[in-house]
N, C-alpha and C positions, 0 to 999 in steps of 0.2 A: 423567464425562468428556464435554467437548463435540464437536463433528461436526467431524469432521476431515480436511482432503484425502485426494487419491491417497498423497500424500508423508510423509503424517502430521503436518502442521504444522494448529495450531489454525489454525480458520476468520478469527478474527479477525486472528492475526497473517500470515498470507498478505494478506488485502485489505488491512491497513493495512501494511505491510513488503514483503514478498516480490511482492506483483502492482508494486508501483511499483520497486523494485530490478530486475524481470523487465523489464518496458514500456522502461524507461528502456536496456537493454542491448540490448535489438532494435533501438532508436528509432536508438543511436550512430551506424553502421555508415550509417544512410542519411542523419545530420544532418550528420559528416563530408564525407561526399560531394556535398553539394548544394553547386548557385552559389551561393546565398546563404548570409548567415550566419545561422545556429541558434541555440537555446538552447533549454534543457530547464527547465522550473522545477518543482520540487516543492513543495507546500503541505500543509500539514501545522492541525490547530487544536489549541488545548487547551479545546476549549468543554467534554470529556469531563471534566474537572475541576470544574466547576460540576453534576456531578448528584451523585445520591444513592441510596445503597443503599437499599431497604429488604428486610422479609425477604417481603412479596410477591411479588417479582420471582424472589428466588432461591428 
């Protein structure tokens, strides 16, 4: 098993999911409010599909 939050969600899927779902729901409330207009962008890559196991690593 790998290292896992307070909450118990795997490390990975917090920093790739959950901290940008988190960020983005704080961010709302003040981008609403402001004079100007906002926008939120998220980006995301699939460069994660271009590697490669092997059994070194794991």
């Amino acid at each position: 098993m790998g290292v896992t939050t307070v909450l118990v969600f795997p490390r990975m899927m917090s920093a790739n999911y959950i901290g940008a779902f988190s960020l983005t729901k704080l961010l709302l409330p003040l981008l609403r409010n402001s004079p100007v207009p906002s926008r939120i962008v998220n980006v995301t890559s699939f460069t994660h599909r271009n590697g490669k196991k092997t059994s070194k690593l794991l």
